[in-house]
DSSP file (Angstrom, degrees, kcal/mol; ACC not computed):
  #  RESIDUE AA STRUCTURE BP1 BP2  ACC     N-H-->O    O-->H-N    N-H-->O    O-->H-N    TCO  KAPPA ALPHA  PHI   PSI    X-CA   Y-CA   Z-CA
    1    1 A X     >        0   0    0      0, 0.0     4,-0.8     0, 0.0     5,-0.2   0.000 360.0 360.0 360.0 -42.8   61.8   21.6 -121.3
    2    2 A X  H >>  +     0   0    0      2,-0.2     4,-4.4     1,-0.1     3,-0.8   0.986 360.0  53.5 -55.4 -45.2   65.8   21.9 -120.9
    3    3 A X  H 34 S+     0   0    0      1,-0.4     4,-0.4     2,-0.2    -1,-0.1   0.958 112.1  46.8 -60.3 -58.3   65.3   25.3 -118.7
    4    4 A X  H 3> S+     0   0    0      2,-0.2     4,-1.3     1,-0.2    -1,-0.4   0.646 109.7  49.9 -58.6  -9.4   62.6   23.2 -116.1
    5    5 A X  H <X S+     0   0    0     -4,-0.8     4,-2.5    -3,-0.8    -1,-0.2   0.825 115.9  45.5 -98.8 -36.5   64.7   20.2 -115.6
    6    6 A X  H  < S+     0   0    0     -4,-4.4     4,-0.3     2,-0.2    -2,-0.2   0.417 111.2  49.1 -80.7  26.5   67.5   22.9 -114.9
    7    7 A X  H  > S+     0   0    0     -4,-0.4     4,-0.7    -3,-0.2    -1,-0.2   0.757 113.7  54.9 -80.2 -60.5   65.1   24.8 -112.6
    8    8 A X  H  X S+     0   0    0     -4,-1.3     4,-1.2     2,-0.2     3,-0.5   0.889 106.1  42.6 -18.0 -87.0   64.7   21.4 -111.3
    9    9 A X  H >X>S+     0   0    0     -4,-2.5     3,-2.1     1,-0.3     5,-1.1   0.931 116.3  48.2 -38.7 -69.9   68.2   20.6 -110.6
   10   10 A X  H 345S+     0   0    0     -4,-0.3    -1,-0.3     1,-0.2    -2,-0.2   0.710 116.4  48.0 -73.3  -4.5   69.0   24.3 -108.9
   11   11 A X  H 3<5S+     0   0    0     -4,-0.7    -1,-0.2    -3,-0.5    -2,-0.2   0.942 112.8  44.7 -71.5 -40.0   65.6   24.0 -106.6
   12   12 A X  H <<5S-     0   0    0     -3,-2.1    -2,-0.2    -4,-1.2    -3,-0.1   0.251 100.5-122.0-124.7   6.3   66.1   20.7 -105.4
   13   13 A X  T >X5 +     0   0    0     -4,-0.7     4,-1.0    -5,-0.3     3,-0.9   0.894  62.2 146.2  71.0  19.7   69.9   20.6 -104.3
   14   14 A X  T 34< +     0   0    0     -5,-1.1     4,-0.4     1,-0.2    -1,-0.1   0.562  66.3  46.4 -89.8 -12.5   70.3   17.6 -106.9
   15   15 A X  T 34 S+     0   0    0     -6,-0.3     4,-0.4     2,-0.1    -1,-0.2   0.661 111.2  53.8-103.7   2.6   74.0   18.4 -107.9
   16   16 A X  T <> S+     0   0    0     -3,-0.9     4,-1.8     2,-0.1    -2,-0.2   0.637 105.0  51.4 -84.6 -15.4   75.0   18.8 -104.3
   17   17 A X  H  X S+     0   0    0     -4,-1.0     4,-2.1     2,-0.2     5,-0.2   0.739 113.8  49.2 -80.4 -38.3   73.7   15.5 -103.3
   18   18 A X  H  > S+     0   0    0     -4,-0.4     4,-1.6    -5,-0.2    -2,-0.1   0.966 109.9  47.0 -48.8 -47.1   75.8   14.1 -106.2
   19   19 A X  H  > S+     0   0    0     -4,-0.4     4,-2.9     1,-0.2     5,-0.3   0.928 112.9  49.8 -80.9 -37.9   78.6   15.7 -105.4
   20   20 A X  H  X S+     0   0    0     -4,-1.8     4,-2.4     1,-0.2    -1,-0.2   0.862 107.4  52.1 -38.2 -49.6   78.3   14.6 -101.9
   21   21 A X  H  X S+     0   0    0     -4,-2.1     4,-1.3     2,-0.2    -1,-0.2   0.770 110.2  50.3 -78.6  -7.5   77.6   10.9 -102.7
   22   22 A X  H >X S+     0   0    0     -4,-1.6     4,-1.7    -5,-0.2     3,-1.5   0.909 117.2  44.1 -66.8 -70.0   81.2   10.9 -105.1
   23   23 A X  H 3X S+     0   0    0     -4,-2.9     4,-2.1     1,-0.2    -2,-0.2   0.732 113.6  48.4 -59.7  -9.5   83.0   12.6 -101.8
   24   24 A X  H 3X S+     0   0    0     -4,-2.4     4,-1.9    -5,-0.3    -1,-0.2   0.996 112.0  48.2 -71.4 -49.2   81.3   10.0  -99.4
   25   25 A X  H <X S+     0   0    0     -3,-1.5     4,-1.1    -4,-1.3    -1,-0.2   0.852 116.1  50.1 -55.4 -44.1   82.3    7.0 -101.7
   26   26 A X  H  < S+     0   0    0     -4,-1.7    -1,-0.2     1,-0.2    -2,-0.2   0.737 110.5  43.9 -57.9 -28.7   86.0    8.7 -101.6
   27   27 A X  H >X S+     0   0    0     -4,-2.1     4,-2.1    -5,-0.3     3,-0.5   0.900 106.0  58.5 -85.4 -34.8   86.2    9.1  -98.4
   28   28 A X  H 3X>S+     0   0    0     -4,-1.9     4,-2.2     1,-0.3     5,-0.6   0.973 112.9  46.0 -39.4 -69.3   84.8    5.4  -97.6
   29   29 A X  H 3X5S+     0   0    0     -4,-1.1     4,-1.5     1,-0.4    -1,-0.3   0.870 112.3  53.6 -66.2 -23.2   88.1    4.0 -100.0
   30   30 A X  H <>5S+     0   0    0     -3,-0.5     4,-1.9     2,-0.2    -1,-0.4   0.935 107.3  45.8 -98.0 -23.1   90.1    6.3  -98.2
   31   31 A X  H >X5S+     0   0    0     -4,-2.1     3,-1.6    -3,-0.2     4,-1.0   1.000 115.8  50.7 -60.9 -61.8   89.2    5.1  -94.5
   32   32 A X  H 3<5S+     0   0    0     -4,-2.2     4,-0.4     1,-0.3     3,-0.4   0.842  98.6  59.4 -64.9 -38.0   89.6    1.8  -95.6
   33   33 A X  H 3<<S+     0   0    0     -4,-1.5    -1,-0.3    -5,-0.6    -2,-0.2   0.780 109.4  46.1 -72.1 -15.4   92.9    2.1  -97.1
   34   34 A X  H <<>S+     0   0    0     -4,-1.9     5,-1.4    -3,-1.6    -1,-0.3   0.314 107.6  53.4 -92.4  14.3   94.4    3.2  -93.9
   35   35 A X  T  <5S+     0   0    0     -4,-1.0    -2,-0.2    -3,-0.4    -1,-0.2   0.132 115.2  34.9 -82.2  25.2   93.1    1.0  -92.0
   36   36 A X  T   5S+     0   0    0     -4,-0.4    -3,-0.1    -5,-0.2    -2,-0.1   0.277 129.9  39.7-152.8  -4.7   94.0   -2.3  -93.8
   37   37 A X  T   5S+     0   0    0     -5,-0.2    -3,-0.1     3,-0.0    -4,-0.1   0.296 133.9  16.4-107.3   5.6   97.8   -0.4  -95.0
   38   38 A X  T  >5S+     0   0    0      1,-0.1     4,-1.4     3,-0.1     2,-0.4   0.663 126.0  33.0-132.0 -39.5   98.4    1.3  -91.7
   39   39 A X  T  4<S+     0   0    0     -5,-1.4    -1,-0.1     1,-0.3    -4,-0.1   0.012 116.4  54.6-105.7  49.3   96.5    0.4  -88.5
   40   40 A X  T  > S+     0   0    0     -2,-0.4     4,-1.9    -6,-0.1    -1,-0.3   0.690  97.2  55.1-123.2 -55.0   96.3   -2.8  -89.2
   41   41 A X  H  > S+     0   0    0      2,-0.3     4,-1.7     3,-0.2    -2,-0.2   0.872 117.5  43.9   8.4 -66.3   99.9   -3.8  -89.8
   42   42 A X  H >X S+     0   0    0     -4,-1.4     4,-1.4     1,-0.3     3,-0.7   0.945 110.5  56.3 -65.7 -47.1  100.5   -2.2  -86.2
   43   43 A X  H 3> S+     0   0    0     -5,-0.3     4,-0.8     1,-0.2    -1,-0.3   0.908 113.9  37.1 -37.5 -53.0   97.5   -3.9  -85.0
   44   44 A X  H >< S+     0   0    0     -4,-1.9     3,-1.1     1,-0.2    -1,-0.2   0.863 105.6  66.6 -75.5 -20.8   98.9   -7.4  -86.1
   45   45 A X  H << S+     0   0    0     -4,-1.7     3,-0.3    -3,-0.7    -1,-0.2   0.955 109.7  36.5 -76.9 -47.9  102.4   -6.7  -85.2
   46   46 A X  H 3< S+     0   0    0     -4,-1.4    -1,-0.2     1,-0.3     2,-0.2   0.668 127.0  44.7 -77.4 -16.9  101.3   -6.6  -81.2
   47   47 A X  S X< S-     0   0    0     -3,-1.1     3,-0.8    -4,-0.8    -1,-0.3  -0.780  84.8-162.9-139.4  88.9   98.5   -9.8  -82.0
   48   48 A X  G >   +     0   0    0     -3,-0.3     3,-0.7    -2,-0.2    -3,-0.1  -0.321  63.9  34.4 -58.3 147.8  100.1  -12.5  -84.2
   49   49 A X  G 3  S-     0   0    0      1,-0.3    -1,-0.2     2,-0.1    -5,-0.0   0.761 120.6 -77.0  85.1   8.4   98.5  -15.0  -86.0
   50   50 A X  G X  S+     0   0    0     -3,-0.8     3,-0.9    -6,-0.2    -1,-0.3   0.760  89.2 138.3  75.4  11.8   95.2  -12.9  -87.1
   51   51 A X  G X   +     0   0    0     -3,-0.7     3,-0.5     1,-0.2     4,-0.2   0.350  45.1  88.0 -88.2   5.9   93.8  -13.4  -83.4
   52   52 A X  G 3  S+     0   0    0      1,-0.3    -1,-0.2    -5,-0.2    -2,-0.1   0.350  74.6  70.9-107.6   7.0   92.6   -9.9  -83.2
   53   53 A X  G <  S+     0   0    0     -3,-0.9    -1,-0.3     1,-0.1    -2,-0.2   0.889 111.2  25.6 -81.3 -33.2   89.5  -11.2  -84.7
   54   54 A X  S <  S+     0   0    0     -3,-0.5     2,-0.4    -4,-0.2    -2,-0.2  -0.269  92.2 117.4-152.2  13.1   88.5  -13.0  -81.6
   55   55 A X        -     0   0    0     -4,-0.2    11,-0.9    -8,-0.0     2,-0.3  -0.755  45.1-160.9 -90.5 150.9   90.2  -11.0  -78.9
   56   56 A X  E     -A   65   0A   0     -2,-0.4     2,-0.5     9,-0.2     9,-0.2  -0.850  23.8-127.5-133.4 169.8   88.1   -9.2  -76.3
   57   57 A X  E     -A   64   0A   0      7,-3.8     7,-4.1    -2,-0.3     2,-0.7  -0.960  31.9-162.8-124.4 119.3   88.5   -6.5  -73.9
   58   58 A X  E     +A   63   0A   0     -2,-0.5     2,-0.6     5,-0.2     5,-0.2  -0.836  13.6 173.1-127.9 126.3   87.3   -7.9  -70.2
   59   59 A X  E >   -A   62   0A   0      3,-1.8     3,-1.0    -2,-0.7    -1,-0.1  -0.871  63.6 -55.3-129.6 102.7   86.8   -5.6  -68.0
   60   60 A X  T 3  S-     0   0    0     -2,-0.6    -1,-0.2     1,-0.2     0, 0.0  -0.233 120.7 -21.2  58.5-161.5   85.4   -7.0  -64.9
   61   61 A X  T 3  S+     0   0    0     -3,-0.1    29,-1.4    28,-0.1    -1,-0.2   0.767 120.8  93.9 -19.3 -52.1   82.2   -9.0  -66.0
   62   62 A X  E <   -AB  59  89A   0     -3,-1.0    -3,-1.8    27,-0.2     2,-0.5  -0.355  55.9-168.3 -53.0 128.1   81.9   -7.1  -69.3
   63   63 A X  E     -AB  58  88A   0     25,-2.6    25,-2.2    -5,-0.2     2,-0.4  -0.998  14.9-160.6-133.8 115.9   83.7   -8.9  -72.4
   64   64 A X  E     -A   57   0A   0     -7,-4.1    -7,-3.8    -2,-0.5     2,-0.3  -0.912  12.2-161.1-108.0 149.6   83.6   -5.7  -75.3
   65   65 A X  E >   -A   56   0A   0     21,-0.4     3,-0.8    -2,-0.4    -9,-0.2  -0.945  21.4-120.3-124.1 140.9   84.1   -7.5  -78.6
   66   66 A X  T 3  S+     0   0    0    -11,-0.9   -10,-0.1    -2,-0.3   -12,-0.0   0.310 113.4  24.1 -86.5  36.9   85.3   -5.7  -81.9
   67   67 A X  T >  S+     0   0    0      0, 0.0     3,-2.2     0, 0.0     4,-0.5  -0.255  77.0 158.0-153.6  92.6   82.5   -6.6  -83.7
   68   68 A X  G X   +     0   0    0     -3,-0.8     3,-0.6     1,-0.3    18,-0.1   0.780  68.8  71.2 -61.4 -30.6   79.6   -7.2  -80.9
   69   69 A X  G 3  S+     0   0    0      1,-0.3    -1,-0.3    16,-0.2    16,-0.1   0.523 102.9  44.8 -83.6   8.7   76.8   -6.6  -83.2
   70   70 A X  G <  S+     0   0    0     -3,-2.2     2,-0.3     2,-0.1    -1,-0.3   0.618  87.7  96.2-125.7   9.5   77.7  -10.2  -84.9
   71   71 A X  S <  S-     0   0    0     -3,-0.6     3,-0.1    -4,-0.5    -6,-0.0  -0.718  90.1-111.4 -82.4 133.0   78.3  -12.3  -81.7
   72   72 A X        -     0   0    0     -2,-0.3     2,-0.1     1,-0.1    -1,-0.1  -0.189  42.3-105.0 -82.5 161.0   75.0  -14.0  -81.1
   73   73 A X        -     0   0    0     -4,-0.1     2,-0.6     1,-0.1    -1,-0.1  -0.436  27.5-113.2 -95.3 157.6   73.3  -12.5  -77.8
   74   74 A X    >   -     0   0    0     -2,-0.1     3,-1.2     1,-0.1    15,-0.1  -0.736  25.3-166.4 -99.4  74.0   73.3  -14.1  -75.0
   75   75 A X  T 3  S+     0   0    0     -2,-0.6    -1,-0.1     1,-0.3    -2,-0.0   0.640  84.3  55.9 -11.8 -48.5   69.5  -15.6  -73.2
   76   76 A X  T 3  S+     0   0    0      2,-0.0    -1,-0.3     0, 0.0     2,-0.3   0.030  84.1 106.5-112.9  29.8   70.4  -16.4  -70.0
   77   77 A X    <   -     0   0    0     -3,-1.2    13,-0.0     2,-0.1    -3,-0.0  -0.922  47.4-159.1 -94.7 151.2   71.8  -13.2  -68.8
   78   78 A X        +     0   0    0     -2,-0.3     2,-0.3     2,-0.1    -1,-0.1   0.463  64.9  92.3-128.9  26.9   70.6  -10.9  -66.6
   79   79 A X        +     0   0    0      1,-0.1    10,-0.1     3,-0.0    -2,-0.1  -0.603  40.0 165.7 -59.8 132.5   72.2   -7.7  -67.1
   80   80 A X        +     0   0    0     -2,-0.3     3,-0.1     3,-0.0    -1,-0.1  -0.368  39.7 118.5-129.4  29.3   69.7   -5.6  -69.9
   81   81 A X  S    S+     0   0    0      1,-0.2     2,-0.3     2,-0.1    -2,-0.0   0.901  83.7   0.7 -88.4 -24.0   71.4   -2.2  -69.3
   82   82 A X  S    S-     0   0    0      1,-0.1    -1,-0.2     5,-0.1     5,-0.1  -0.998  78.2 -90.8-151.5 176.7   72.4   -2.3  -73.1
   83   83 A X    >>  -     0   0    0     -2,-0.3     4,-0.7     1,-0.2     3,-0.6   0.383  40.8-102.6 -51.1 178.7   72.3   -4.0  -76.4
   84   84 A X  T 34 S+     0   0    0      1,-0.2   -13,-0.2     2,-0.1    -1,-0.2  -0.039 109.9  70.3-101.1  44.6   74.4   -6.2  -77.7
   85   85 A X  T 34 S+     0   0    0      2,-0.1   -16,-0.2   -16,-0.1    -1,-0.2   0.119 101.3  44.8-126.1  32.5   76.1   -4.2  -79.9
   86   86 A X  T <4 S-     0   0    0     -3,-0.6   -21,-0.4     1,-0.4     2,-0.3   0.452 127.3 -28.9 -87.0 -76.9   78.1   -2.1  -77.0
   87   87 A X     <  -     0   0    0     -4,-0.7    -1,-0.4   -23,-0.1     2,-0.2  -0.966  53.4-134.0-166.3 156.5   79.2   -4.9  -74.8
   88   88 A X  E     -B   63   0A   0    -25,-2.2   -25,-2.6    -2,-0.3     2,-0.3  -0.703  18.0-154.1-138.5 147.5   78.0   -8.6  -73.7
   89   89 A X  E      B   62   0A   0    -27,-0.2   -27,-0.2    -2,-0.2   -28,-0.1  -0.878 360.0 360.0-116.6 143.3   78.0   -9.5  -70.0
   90   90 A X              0   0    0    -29,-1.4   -28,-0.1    -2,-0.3   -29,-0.1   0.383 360.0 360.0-120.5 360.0   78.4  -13.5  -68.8
């Protein structure tokens, strides 16, 4: 029984998909801990006052938002060249 579940294991790639989801989860913690101790800091230093929640980038018609996919879409436009989770037109 032991030798098939390790037959198992070395067939089926099941301790490189382990070891993958620890490094994914490590790497996750490590993205995130520079961006909220390093580019974030810089980020705020240039946008007081937390406003870089609710800042946009308008470029011509086009308002890109940093987080588009949670700004509610917009009906009555009549631009449809891409979602709204790229860039919103008004």
């Amino acid at each position: 029984m032991r030798n098939e579940f390790i037959a198992f294991l070395k067939q089926y790639g099941v301790i490189g998909l382990a070891i993958a989801v620890i490094i994914g989860g490590k790497a996750n913690a490590l993205v995130t801990t520079l961006v909220d101790g390093i580019l974030m800091p810089i980020i705020t230093a240039f946008l007081p006052g937390g406003t870089w929640r609710t800042a946009t980038l308008d470029v011509g018609p086009v308002h890109f938002l940093p987080a588009p996919c949670s700004a509610p879409r917009s009906t009555s436009s009549s631009w449809r060249g891409s979602s709204s989770c790229s860039a919103r037109r008004s």
